[in-house]
C-alpha positions, 0 to 999 in steps of 0.5 A: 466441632473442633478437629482438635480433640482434647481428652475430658476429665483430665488436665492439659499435661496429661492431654498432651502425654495421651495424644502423643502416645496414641500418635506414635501407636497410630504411626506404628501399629495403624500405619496412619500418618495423617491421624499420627500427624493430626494426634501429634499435633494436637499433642504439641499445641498442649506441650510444645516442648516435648522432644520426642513428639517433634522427632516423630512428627518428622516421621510423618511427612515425606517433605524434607523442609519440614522434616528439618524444621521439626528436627530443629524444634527438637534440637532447640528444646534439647541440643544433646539429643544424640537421635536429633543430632543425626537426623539433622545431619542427615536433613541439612546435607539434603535440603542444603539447595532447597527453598527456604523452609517454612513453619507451616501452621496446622488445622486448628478450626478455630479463629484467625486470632484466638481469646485465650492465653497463647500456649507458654514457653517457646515463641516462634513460629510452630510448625505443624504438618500439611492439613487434611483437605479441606472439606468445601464451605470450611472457613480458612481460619480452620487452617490457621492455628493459634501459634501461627500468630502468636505475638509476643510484646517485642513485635515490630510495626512500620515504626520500627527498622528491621535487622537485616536478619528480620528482613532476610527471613519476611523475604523468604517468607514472602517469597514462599507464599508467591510459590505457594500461590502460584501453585494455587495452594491458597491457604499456604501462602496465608501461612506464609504471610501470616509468618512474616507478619509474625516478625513486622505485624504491619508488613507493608507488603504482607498484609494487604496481600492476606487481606485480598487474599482471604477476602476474595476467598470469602473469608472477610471476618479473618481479614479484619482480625490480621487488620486489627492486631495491627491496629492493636500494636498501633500500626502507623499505616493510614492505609491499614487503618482505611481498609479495616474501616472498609472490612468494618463496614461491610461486616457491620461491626460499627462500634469499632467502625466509629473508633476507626474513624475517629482514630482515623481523623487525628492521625497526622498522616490523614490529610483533609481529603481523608478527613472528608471521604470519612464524612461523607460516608457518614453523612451517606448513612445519615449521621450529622451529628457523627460527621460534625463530632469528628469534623470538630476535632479534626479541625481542633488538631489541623483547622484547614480551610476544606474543613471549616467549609465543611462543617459550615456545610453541615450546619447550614443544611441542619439550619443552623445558620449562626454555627455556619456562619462562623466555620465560613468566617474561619475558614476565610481566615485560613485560606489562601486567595482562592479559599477566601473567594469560596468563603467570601462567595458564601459569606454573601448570604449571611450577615457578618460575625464579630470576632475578637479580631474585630472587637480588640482592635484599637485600629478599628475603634480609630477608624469609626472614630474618623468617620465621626471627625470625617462627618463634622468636617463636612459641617465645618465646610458647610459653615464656611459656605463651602470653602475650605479656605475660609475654614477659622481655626475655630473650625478646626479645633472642633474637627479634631474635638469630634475624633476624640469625641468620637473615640470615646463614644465608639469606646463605651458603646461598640469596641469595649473590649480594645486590648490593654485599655479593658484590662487596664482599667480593671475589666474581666472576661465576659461569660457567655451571656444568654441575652443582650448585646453579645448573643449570637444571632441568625439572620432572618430572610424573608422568605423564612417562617420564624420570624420570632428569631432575634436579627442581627450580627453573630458573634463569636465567643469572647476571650477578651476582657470589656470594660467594666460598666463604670468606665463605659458608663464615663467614657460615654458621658465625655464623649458626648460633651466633646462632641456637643462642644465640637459641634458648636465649634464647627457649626457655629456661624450656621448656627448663629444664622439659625438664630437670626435667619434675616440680617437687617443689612439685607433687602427685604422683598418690598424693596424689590416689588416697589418701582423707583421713584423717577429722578428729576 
């Protein structure tokens, strides 16, 4: 149960008036100043704008500091207050060498951050006077009351610079909580940090000092709540961002474990070896299909060389050797020196993939076209019984017919898609066919049992226009006429010789075999 006590049957501002008068009856007739601080306290939570009620909350603590603070929330909410004023006369001149003070929350047993709407009106830090000792197993979120992190919308994370006023106050603050845990008052230090995270929600020293602190105290689920009202107000901390993913995990609150992770992968200070601890915990607990959804966008924000292997990696332990492939091929692309060594070295086990880097260029279809003109030059030497300075220019003629020959038969059947040539003469961009000759294969090793898959080059998606089939259809039709007219130039003299094998100006076999006839 709840060491916050509120009346039933009656509304909030009635609530609040009861425990504030039953506080004052508790210190002055009972002689209770812990119940007077407790019912106090809880009258404050309900009606933080009750003068009076700070005024004798100071009367229940010997500590100086905190008497002022109280004095000063009453002299906030009302300047003129004459019993105030004196009283804060009083504090200021004997506190004027003191350690800064601190807003202290109160117990509360409730949770780090609350669900609720906060309490209305004032927005700073409220105080409230020591805790009652804490009974042993009692979580420190009892310790920690709802305003000491109330948040309003104009708090400040790592993006934002501080006053100096700002950061005046977070190093008293800070250094409070040192103080306080020197002395080994655990829960007052997390006050302290709480404070200052009042005024940066992401403090880069704060934070990770609460965090230690309320996990080694056992009390994780309070440290994942600090963790995610930064995360909420979009803390740029990659380091926040990591150990709330940690704080997750061992809690076992994996929705938001997978949104961390996710918001993880596309944070511009996540580097590669970020990206890829977060998939290898994943594939730890057996989620392939995790790790290569966020891999795929990792890789769609940054494409790095680590990455692509990676979900290459993924895919070929899956058995998906076509999807592999390509993230290899990628990743050679991307890489330095040594990263193409790596990708290339991989690459050795797999057929190759075509790209659009390979299917629109002119310098490739070219360069098959010369191994066609480089074939008919050797016919033509062949012709000229292997002299080249015997070489007519007939021969010739028909070398450079077999390059335009070439050209055009390389053109319809295995470069259609050459920039400016497809989409000048009217192609389109292929759709992703299900069949025929721009499926993406897998490679068949012998050693594999489903031989039923097709063999063959892989192929990535096009973004390119082809040439329209007519004019495939026509440049395969020129092509081979030429290259039939090339070959009759530059074999012509072997092929005359096909026909007449035997010239009648050579000796036949007889006349070798027939002795001559003596001479007289």
């Amino acid at each position: 149960m709840c060491a916050s006590v509120f009346y039933e049957g009656a509304d909030a501002m009635d609530n609040a008036q009861a425990l504030f008068r039953d506080g004052v009856m508790a210190f002055k007739e009972g002689g209770d100043p812990a119940r007077a601080r407790q019912l106090l306290s809880q009258s404050l939570k309900l009606e933080p704008n009750n003068e009076m009620a700070w005024l004798w909350l100071a009367r229940t603590t010997d500590d100086r500091a905190r008497q002022l603070q109280c004095v000063e929330r009453a002299l906030k909410i009302n300047p003129d207050n004459p019993q105030a004023q004196t009283l804060y006369a009083k504090l200021s001149a004997g506190t004027a060498n003191a350690a800064p003070p601190l807003a202290a929350p109160s117990v509360t047993r409730t949770a780090v951050f609350y669900e609720q709407e906060p309490a209305p009106a004032v927005r700073t830090p409220v105080f409230y006077p020591e805790p009652e000792p804490v009974r042993a197993l009692e979580p420190v979120r009892d310790l920690i009351s709802e305003e000491a992190l109330e948040i309003d919308g104009a708090i400040k994370t790592q993006r934002d610079t501080l006053t100096a006023d700002e950061e005046r106050q977070i190093a008293k603050y800070l250094a409070t909580a040192d103080a306080r845990l020197a002395a080994e008052d655990d829960e007052g230090a997390i006050e302290a940090w709480l404070y200052a995270l009042q005024i940066q929600i992401d403090h880069p020293t704060a934070i990770p000092k609460i965090v230690r602190q309320l996990h080694k105290m056992k009390y994780t689920e309070d440290a994942q709540e600090v963790l995610q009202r930064a995360i909420d107000a979009e803390t740029p901390s990659l380091a926040i961002y990591l150990t709330a993913i940690d704080v997750n995990k061992m809690l076992g609150n994996y929705a938001r474990l997978d949104a961390l992770r996710e918001a993880v992968v596309m944070m511009e200070a996540a580097d590669d070896s970020v990206v890829l601890k977060i998939i290898d915990s994943l594939l730890a607990d057996i989620q392939q299909g995790k790790a290569i959804e966020l891999l795929e966008k990792a890789i769609a924000v940054r494409p790095s060389h680590d990455l692509h292997m990676k979900l290459g990696e993924v895919y070929e332990e899956q058995g998906r050797k076509a999807l592999a492939m390509a993230q290899y091929e990628k990743a050679a692309r991307v890489s330095d020196a040594k990263g193409r060594k790596r990708a290339d070295k991989t690459l050795a086990t797999f057929t190759p993939v075509i790209t659009d880097a390979e299917r629109g260029s002119v310098p490739l279809a070219l360069r098959e076209a010369a191994g066609v003109g480089t074939a008919f030059l050797f016919l033509a030497w062949q012709d000229s019984g292997l002299n080249l300075t015997r070489m007519s220019p007939q021969h010739w003629l028909g070398i450079g017919l077999s390059l335009v020959g070439g050209y055009c038969v390389v053109t319809a059947f295995s470069s259609p898609q050459q920039r400016g040539l497809a989409a000048a003469l009217g192609g389109v961009v292929p759709d992703a066919p299900e069949g025929g000759s721009f499926t993406q294969h897998v490679e068949i090793k012998p050693w594999e049992d489903n031989l039923a898959l097709p063999t063959g080059p892989m192929q990535d998606a096009t973004q390119l226009p082809i040439l329209p089939s007519w004019a495939r259809g026509l440049f395969a039709i020129i092509g081979i006429a030429v290259l039939a007219l090339a070959f009759y130039l530059s074999f012509g003299r072997s092929i005359a010789l096909l026909r007449n094998p035997v010239p009648p100006e050579l000796p036949s076999i007889f006349d070798f075999i027939i002795e001559d006839e003596p001479v007289e």
